[in-house]
C-alpha positions in Angstrom: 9.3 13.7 24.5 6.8 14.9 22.4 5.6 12.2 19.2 4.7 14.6 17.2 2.0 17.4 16.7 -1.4 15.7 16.3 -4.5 17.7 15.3 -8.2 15.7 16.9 -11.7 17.0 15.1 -13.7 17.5 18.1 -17.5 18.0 18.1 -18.4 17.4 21.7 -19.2 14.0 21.6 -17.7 11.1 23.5 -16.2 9.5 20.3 -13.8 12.3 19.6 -13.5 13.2 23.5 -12.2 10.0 24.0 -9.6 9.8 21.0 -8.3 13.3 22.1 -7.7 11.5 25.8 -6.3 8.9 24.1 -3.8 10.4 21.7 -2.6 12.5 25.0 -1.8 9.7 27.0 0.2 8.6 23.6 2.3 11.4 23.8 1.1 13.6 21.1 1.2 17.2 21.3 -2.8 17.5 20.8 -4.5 20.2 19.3 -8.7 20.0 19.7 -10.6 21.4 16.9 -14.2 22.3 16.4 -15.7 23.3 12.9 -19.0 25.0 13.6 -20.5 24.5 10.3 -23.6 25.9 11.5 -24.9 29.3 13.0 -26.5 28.7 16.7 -28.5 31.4 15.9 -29.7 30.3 12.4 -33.5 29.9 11.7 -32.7 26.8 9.9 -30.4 25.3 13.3 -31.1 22.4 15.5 -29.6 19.9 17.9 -26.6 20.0 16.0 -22.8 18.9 16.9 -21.7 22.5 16.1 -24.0 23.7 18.4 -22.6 25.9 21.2 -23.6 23.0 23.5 -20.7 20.8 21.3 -18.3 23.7 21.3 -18.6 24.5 24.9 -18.5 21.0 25.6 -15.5 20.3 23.4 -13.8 23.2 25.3 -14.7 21.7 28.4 -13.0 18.5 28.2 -9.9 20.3 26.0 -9.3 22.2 29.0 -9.8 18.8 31.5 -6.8 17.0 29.4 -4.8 20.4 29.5 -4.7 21.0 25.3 -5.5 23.8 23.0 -8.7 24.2 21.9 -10.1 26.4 18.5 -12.8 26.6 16.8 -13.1 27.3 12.8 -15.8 29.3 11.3 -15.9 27.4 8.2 -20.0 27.7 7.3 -20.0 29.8 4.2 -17.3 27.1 3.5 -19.7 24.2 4.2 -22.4 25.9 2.5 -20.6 26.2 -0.6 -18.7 22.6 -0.9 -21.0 20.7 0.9 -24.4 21.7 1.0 -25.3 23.8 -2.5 -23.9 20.9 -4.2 -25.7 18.3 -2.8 -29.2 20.4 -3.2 -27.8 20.5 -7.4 -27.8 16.8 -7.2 -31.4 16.7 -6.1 -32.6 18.8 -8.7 -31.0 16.6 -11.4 -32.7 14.0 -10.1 -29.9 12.4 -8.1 -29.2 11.7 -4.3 -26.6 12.8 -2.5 -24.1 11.3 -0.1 -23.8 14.6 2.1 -21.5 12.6 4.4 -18.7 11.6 2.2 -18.8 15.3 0.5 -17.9 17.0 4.5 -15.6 14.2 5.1 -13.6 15.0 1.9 -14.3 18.4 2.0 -13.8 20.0 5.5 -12.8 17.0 8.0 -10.0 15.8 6.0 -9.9 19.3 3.2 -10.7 22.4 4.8 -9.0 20.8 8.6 -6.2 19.4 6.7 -5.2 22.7 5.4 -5.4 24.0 9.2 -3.6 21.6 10.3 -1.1 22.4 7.9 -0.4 25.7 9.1 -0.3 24.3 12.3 2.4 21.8 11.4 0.3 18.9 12.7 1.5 15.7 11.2 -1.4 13.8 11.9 -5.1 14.4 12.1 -7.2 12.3 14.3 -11.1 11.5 14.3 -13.9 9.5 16.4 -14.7 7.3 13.1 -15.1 3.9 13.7 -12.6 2.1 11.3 -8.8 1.3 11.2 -5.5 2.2 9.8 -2.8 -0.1 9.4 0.8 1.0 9.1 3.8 -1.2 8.2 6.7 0.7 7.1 5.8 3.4 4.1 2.7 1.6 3.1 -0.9 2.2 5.0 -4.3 0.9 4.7 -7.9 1.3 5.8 -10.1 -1.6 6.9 -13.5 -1.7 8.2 -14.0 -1.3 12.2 -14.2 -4.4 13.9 -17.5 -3.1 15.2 -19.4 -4.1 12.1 -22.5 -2.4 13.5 -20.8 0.8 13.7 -18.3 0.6 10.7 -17.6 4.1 9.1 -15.3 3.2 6.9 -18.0 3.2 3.6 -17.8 7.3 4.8 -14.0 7.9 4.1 -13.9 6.1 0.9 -13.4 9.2 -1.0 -10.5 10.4 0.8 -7.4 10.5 -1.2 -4.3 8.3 0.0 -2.5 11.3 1.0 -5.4 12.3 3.2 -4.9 8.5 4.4 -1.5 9.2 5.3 -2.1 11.6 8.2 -5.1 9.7 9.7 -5.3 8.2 13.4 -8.8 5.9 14.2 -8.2 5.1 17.6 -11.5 4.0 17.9 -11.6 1.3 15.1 -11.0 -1.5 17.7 -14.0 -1.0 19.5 -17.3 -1.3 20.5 -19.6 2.0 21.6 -20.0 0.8 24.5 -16.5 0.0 25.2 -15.8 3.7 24.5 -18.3 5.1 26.4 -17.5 2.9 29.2 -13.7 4.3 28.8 -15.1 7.9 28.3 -16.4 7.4 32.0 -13.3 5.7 33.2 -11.3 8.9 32.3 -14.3 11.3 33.9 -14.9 13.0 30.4 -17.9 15.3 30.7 -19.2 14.1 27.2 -19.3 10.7 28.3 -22.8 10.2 28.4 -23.3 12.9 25.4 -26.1 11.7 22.6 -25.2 10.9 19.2 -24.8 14.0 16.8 -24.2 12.2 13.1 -26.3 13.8 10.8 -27.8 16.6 12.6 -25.6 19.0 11.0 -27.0 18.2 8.1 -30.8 19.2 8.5 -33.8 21.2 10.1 -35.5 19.3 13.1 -38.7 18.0 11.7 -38.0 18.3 8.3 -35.7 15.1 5.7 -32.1 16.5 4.2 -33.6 17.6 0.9 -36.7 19.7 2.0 -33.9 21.4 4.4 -31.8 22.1 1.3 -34.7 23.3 -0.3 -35.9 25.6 2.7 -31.9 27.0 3.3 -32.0 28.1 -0.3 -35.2 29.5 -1.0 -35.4 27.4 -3.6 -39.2 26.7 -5.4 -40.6 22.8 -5.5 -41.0 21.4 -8.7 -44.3 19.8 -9.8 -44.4 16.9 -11.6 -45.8 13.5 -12.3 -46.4 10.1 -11.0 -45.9 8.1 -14.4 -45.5 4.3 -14.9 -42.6 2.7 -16.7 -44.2 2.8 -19.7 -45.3 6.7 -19.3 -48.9 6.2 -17.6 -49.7 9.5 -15.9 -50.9 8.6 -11.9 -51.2 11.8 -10.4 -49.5 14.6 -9.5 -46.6 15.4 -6.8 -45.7 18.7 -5.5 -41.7 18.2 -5.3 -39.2 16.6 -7.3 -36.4 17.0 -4.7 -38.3 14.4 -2.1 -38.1 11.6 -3.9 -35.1 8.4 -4.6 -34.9 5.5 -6.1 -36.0 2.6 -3.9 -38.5 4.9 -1.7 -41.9 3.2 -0.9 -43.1 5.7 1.9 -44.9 9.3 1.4 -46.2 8.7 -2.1 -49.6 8.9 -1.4 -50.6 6.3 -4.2 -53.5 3.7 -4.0 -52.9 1.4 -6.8 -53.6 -1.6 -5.0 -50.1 -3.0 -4.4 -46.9 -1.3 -2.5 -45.2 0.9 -5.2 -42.0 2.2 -4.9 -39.7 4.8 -6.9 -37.9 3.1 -9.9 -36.4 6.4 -11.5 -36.5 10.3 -11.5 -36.6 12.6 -14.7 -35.4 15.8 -14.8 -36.4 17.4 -17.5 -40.1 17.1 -16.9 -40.5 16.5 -13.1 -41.7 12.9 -13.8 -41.4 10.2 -10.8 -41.3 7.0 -12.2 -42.9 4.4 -10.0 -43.9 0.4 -9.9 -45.4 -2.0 -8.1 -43.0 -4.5 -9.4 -39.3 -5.0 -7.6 -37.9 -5.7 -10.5 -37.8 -2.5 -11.6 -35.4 -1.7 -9.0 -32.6 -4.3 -10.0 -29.4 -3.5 -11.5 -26.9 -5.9 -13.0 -23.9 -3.3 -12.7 -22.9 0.3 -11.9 -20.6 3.1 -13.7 -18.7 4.9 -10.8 -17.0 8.1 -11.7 -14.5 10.3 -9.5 -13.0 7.0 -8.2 -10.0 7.5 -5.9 -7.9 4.8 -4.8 -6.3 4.1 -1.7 -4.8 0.8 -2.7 -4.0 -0.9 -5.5 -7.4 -2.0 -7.5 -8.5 -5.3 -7.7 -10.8 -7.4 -10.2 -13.2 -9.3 -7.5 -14.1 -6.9 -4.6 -17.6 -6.5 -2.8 -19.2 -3.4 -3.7 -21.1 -1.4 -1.0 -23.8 0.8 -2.9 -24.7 2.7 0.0 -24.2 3.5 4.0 -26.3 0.0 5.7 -25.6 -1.9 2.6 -23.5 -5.3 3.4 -21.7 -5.3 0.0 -21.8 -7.2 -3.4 -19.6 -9.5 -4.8 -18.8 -8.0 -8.5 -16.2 -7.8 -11.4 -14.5 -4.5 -11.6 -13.8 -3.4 -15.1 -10.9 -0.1 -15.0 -12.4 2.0 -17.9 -8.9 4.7 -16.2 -7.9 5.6 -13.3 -11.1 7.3 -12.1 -14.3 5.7 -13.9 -14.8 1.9 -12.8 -17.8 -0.4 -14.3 -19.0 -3.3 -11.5 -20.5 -6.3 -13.2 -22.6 -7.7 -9.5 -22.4 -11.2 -9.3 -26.1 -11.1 -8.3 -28.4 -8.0 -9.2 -28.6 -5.3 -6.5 -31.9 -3.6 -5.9 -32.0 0.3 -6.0 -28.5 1.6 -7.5 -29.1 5.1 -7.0 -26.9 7.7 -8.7 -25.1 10.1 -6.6 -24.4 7.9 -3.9 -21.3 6.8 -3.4 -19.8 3.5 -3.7 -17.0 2.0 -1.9 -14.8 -1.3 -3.0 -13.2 -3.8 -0.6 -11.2 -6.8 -0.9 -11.9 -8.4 2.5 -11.9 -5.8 5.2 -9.5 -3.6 3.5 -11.2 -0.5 1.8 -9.4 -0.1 -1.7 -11.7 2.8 -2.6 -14.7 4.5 -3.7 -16.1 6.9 -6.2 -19.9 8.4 -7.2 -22.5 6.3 -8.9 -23.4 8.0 -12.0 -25.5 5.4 -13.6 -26.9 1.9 -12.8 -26.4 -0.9 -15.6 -29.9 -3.0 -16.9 -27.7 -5.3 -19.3 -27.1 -8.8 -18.4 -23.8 -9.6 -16.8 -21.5 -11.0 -18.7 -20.7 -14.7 -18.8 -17.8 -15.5 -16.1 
């Protein structure tokens, strides 16, 4: 007897290949999906996981496990909720977390509303983290794969989006699933890695694509000093972030690197002194929670960051200051920020500003 009806994103790839297998051996009545969030014939494609290579390879092993396969064109869909926003964040001077907007957005938004017309109860992915249930309550913890922990990616899903989620993969190692993926004779088992691609032209970083995709002029500005010493020009506001030492073309006799971004003139604001780049604190905004918030947590500030111990201060439900317990070098606004307490992932929000002020005495 059927478990229930379960709905698997699946790009091509041996991750989500192997967690359709998976949730069919479970007993699930398993419906593959693939969002081509791309055109194959798009000037601006690549090597992406909505490529036909991932759909026809998503089809292929759909139809080797005997399930349903579809795929939704959802582009002008990504366009507008993904990628036009993140290419408004670059222009205010901000980066964004591309990644955690899709996740929100389309794997867990514009699927879950498919998968509610399909009456799936459950949607499943390839992400590399966990969800424990125990009764009515659930929660998300960290993969035990450190190395390959996603978890930091779906901490702006809301706790109904929680819910519904199956990680059948958040107990393993890649090569543990590969080596399964071969064991069951999937055709993707040996497939490469697609995370990202979607994202951006072949030769060129996320926010030139953007740039590129939306016709979209390059703004001219200023190298300046944190005191507003002019160093030279740049050709394009949208390339730089805070924290970023390479491509700046600078001789000033000691390694500079990007301590802010002005909109309203251009201006890049650069230093030679690290310093610059430490924050004692952060003011998240669009925080959702998943669990119930606590004061100590570690912070992660961004995707290969290990997380910093700080004080959470609840300004409401959705704006959160941290107070690090040591300084954290280049808080960078738009990037998301994710809060645990131990491996559980209580939730995340945007960074809209890094603090300078002292933290407070403990």
């Amino acid at each position: 007897m059927s478990r229930g009806r379960m709905l698997v994103a699946m790009s091509g790839g041996v991750d989500s290949s192997v967690v359709a297998a998976l949730m069919v051996g479970e007993g699930w009545d398993v419906v593959g999906v693939t969002l081509q969030l791309r055109s194959c014939d798009d000037r601006m494609a690549s090597r992406s996981c909505c490529s036909a290579d991932g759909i026809s390879q998503a089809r292929a092993v759909a139809g080797s496990l005997g399930i349903p396969h579809y795929v939704l064109d959802c582009r002008e869909t990504f366009l507008e909720r993904v990628m036009r926003p993140a290419w408004a964040e670059y222009e205010q001077g901000r980066t964004p977390s591309p990644c955690l907007h899709c996740n929100r957005e389309m794997k867990f938004g514009y699927l879950g509303e498919y998968a509610d017309r399909l009456g799936a109860e459950r949607i499943a992915t390839g992400h590399y983290a966990r969800v424990e249930r125990e009764g009515d309550q659930v929660r998300l913890l960290r993969g035990v794969d450190r190395a390959k922990d996603q978890s930091y990616f779906l901490s702006q899903l809301s706790l109904a989006q929680v819910r519904r989620l199956e990680l059948p993969l958040g107990a393993m190692t890649k090569p543990e699933v590969r080596a399964l993926a071969r064991s069951m004779g999937l055709v993707s088992a040996e497939r490469h890695e697609s995370q990202d691609i979607c994202l951006t032209v072949e030769g060129l970083g996320f926010p030139e694509s953007l740039r590129q995709r939306f016709e979209e002029p390059s703004r001219a500005g200023s190298f300046v000093t944190p005191d507003g010493k002019a160093l030279g020009p740049h050709e394009g506001f949208h390339r730089y972030t805070l924290g970023q030492r390479r491509g700046l073309g600078l001789a000033l006799g000691e390694r500079a690197h990007v301590v802010g971004l002005r909109p309203e003139d251009a201006a890049v604001i650069v230093s030679t002194d690290e310093h610059d780049l430490l924050a004692s604190g952060l003011r998240a905004v669009g925080v959702q929670w998943i669990a119930e918030p606590a004061e100590q947590v570690y912070a992660q500030i961004r995707s290969r960051h290990a997380g910093a111990p700080a004080r959470l201060e609840l300004h409401n439900t959705h704006e959160v200051i941290a107070h690090f317990d040591t300084p954290q070098s280049a808080v960078t606004p738009g990037q998301a920020v994710a809060f645990y307490l131990g491996e559980q992932l209580l939730g995340g929000g945007w960074i809209d500003a890094a603090l300078k002020e002292p933290l407070p005495p403990q």
